[in-house]
C-alpha positions as CSV (number, residue, x, y, z in Angstrom):
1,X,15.0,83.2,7.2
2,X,15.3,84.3,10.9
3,X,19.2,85.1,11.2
4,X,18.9,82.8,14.4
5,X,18.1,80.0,12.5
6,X,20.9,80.6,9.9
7,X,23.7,78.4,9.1
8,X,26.8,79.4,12.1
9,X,30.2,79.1,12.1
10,X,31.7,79.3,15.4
11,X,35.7,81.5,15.5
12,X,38.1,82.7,17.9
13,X,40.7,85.5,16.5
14,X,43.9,86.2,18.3
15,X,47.1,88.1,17.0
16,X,50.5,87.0,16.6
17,X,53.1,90.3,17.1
18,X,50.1,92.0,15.3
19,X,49.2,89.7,12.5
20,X,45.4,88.2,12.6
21,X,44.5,85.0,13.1
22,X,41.1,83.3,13.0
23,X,40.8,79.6,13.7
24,X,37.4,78.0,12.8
25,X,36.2,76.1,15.8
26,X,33.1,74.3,14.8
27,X,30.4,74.7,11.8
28,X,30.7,74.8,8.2
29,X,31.6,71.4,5.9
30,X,32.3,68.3,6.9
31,X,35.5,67.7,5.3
32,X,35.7,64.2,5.5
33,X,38.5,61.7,6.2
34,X,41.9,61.6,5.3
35,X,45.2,63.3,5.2
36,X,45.0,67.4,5.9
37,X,46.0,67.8,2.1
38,X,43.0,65.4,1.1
39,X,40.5,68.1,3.5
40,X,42.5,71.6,1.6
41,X,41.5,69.5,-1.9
42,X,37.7,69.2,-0.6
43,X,37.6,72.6,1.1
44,X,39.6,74.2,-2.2
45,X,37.3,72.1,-4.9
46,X,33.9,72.2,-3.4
47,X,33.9,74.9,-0.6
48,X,36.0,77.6,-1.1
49,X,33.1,80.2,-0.5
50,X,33.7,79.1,3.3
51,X,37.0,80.0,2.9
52,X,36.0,83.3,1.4
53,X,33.4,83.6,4.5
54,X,35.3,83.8,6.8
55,X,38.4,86.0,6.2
56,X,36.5,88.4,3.2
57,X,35.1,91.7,3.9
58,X,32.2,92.2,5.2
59,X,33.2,89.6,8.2
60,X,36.9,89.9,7.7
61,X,39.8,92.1,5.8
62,X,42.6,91.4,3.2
63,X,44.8,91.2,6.1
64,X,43.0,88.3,8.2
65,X,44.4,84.6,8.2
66,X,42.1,81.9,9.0
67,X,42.9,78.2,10.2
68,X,40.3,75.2,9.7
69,X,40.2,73.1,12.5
70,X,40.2,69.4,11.6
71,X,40.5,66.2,13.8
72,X,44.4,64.9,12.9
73,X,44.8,61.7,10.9
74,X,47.4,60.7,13.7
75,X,45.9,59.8,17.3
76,X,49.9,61.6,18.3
77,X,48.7,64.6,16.6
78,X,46.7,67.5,18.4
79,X,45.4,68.5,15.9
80,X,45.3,69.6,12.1
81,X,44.9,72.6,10.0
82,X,44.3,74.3,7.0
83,X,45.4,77.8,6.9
84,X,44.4,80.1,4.4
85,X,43.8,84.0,3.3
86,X,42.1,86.5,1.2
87,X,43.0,84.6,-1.9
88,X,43.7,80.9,-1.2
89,X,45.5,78.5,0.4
90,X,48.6,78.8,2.5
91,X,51.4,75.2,3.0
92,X,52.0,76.4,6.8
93,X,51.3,79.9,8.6
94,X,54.2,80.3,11.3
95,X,52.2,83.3,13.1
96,X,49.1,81.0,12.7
97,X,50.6,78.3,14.6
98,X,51.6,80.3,17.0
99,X,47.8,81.7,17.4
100,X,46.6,78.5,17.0
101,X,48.5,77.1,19.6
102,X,47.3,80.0,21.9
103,X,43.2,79.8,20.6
104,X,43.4,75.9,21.6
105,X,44.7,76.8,25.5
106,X,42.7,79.4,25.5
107,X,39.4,76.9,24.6
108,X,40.7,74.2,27.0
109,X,41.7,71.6,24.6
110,X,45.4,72.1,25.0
111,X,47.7,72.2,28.2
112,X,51.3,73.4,28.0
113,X,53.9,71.4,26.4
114,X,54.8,70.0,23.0
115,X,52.6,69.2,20.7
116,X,52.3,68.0,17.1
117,X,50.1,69.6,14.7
118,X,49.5,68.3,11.1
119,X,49.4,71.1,8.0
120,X,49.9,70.7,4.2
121,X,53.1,71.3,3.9
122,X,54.4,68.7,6.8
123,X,54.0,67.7,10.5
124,X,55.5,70.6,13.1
125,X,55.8,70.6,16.7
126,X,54.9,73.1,19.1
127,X,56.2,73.6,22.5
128,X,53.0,76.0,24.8
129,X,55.2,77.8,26.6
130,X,52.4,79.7,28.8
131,X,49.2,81.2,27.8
132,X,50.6,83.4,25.4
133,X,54.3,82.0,24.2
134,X,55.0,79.6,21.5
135,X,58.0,77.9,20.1
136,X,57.4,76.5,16.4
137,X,59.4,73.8,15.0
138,X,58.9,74.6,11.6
139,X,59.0,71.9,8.4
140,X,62.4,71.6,6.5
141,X,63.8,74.8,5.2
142,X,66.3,75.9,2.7
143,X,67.4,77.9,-0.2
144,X,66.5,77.3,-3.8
145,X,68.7,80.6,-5.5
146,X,71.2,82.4,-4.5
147,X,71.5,86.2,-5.6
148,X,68.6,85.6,-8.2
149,X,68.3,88.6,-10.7
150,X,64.9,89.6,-11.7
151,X,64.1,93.0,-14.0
152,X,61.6,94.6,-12.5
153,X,59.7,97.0,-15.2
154,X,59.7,100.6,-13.1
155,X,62.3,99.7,-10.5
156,X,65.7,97.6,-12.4
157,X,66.9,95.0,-11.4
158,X,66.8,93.5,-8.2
159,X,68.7,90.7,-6.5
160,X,67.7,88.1,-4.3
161,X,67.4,84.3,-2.7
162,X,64.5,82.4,-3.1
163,X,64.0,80.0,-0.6
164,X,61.2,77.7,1.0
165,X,60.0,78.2,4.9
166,X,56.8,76.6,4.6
167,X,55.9,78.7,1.5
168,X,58.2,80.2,-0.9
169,X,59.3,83.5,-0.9
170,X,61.9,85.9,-3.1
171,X,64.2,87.7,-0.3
172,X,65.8,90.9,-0.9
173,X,68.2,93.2,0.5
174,X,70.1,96.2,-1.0
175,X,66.8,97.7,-2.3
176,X,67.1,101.2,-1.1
177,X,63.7,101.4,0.8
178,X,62.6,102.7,4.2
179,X,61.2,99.6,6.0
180,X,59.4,101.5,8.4
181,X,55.7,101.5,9.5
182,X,54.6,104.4,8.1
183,X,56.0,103.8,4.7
184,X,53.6,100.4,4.4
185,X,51.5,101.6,1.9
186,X,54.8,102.6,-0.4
187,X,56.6,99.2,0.6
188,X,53.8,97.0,-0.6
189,X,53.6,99.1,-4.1
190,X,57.5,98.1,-4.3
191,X,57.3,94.5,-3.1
192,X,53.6,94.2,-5.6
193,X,55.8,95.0,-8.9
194,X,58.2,92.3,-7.5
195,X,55.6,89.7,-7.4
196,X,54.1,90.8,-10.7
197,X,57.5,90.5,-12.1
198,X,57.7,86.7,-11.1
199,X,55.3,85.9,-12.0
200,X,55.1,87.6,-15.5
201,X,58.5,86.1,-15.9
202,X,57.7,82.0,-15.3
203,X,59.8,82.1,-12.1
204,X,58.6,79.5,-9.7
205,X,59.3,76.9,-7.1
206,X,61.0,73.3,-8.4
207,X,57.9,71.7,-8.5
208,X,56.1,74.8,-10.5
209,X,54.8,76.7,-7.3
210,X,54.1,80.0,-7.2
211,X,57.2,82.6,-5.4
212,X,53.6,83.8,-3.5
213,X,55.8,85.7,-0.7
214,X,58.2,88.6,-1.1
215,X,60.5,89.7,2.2
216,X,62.7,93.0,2.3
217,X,65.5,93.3,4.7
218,X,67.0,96.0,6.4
219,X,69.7,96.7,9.3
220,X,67.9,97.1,12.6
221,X,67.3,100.6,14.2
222,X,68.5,98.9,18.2
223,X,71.1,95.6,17.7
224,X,70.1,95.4,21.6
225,X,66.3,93.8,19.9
226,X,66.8,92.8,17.0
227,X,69.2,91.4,14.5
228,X,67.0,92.5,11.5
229,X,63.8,94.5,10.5
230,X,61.7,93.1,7.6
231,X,58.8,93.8,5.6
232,X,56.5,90.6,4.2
233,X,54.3,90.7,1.2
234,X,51.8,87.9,1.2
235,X,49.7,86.7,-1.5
236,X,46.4,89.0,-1.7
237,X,48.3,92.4,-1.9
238,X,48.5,92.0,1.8
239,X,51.4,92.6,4.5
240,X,52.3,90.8,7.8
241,X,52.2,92.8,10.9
242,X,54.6,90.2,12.2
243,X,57.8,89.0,11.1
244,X,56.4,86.7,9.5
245,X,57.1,82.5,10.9
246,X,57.6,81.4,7.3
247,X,59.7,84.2,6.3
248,X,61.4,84.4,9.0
249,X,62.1,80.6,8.9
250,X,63.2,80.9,4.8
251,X,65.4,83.7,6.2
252,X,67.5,81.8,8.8
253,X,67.9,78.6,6.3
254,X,69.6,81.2,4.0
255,X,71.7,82.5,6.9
256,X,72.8,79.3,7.5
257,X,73.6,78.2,4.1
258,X,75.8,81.2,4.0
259,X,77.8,81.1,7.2
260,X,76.3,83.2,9.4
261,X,74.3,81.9,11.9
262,X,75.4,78.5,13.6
263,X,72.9,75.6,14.7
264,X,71.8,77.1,18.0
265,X,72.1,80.4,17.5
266,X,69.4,83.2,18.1
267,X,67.7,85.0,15.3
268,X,65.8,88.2,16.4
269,X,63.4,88.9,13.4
270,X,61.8,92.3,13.8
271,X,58.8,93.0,11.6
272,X,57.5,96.1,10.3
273,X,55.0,97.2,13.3
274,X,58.4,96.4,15.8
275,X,56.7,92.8,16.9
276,X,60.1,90.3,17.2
277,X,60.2,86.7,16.6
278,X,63.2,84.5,17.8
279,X,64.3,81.7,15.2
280,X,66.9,78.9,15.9
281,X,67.9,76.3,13.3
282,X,69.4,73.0,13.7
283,X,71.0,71.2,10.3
284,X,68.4,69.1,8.0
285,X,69.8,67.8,4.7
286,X,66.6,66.1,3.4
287,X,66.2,68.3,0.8
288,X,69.4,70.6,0.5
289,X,72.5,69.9,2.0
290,X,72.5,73.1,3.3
291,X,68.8,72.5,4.6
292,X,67.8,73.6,8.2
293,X,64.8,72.7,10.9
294,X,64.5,76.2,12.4
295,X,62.4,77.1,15.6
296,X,60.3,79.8,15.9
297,X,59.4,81.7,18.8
298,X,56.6,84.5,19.4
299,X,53.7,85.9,21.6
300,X,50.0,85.5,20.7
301,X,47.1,87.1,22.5
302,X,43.4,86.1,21.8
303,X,41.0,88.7,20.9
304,X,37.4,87.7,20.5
305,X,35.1,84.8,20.2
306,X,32.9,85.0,17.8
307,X,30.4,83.3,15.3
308,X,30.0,84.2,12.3
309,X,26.2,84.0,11.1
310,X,25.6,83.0,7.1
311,X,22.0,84.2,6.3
312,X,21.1,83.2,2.9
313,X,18.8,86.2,2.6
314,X,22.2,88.4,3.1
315,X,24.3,88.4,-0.4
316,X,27.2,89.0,0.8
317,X,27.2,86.0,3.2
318,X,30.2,84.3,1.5
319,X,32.4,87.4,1.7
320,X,33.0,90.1,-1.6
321,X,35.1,89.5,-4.1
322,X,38.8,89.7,-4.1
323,X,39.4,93.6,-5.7
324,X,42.0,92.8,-9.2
């Protein structure tokens, strides 16, 4: 087949504070009707070499994001998404949002202001600051453990919360590394043997999920920008060049379960490229008394518009496998 008469699927990428984002605009499945979780079920069951498409090698990279477009059950809603990675399936993408949020001024379907968005794990709002500034008003956050004690085989024992921002993640301190760029490669081996711990071990979420996402924390180098520096491990073996909306959001509901940040109260979240996210919180008992509603607030650019061409003479069309 003429590549100009194969199958297209039609992208724009941005970053978030240096994290990729790639929201599908057009093309691919139909996904059919029904809730956003009813669309990841068809997208997951029956077309998950789209997924694989669009943010694998050769087209994409273990680091990339995507977002899959979808008209919102809700006539308030502006829209809904799936977000997803170099593995699977992602509840809410706080950076992703925020590019989202971003792609959709950028394409003229969106003009400033708030703006509900419906995702997998929950509705959130978005406030379109300008073209490039987003405020994220994140699903119910809060903390599961406190000062959870996992042995690691090759490091010891290590101590931290786990706690849900829109995924769940295992959030330490105290851990002795250097959470600096040029360390990334030694910072992901450490944060990899975490995960492989929890998972060898059974740990999971209440309902049996997956702790998919582990955060270090470190003092920052300049109080002046930020209140902390951090370093993300996502699922895929991956790390985020931001500070990570999800993480960041887990963070602050742990902060405020302890007594140290009040409702109101500006988070600066640095992340390991130097890229800083703000994060309020505001009190939400639904599922912890000490539960939070934290904003999030961060700069995305967009980089390219682009579609991506599937050729079914090309064999690598639906992206390479996922390296063990």
């Amino acid at each position: 087949m003429n590549a100009q008469d194969a199958p297209v699927i039609d992208v724009i990428d941005s970053h978030t504070g240096g994290e990729p984002t790639r929201i599908v605009m057009a093309g691919g499945p139909d996904l059919g009707p029904g809730s956003v979780g009813d669309r990841l079920r068809r997208l997951r069951d029956s077309y998950d070499r789209y997924r694989s498409a669009v943010v694998n090698e050769p087209r994409g990279s273990d680091v990339l994001v995507g977002g899959w477009l979808c008209p919102p059950a809700s006539p308030d809603s502006a829209a809904a998404v799936i977000f997803f990675n170099n593995v699977g399936y992602l509840g809410m993408c706080g950076h992703g949002t925020i590019g989202l949020a971003v792609t959709l001024a950028h394409a003229g379907r969106l003009e400033a202001g708030r703006h509900r968005l419906e995702t997998p794990a929950g509705d959130v709002v978005f406030t379109l600051h300008d073209a490039s500034r987003v405020s994220v008003e994140n699903v119910p956050s809060y903390r599961l453990h406190k000062d959870f004690e996992l042995d690691v085989p090759g490091i010891g024992r290590v101590r931290g919360d786990i706690a849900w921002g829109g995924n769940w993640f295992f959030l330490v301190g105290g851990h002795g590394q250097d959470i600096r760029y040029r360390n990334a490669d030694t910072l992901t081996d450490y944060t990899w043997q975490i995960r492989q711990a929890l998972d060898a071990q059974g740990v999971r979420g209440p309902q049996g999920e997956l702790i998919d996402h582990v955060e270090l924390f470190a003092e920052p180098d300049d109080a002046a920008v930020a209140d902390s520096r951090n370093f993300v491990l996502c699922p895929g073996k991956a790390y985020d060049r931001s500070p990570c909306g999800t993480g960041t959001s887990a963070k602050v509901a742990c902060l405020f379960a302890d007594g140290r940040l009040a409702p109101g109260q500006v988070w600066r979240q640095q992340g390991i490229t130097g890229s800083v996210f703000e994060a309020t919180v505001r009190p939400d008992g639904g599922k912890d008394a000490n539960g939070v509603k934290p904003t999030i607030t961060g700069e995305a650019f967009v980089t390219a518009e682009a579609r991506l061409i599937l050729d079914p003479d090309d064999t690598f069309r639906f992206g390479l496998a996922v390296r063990e």
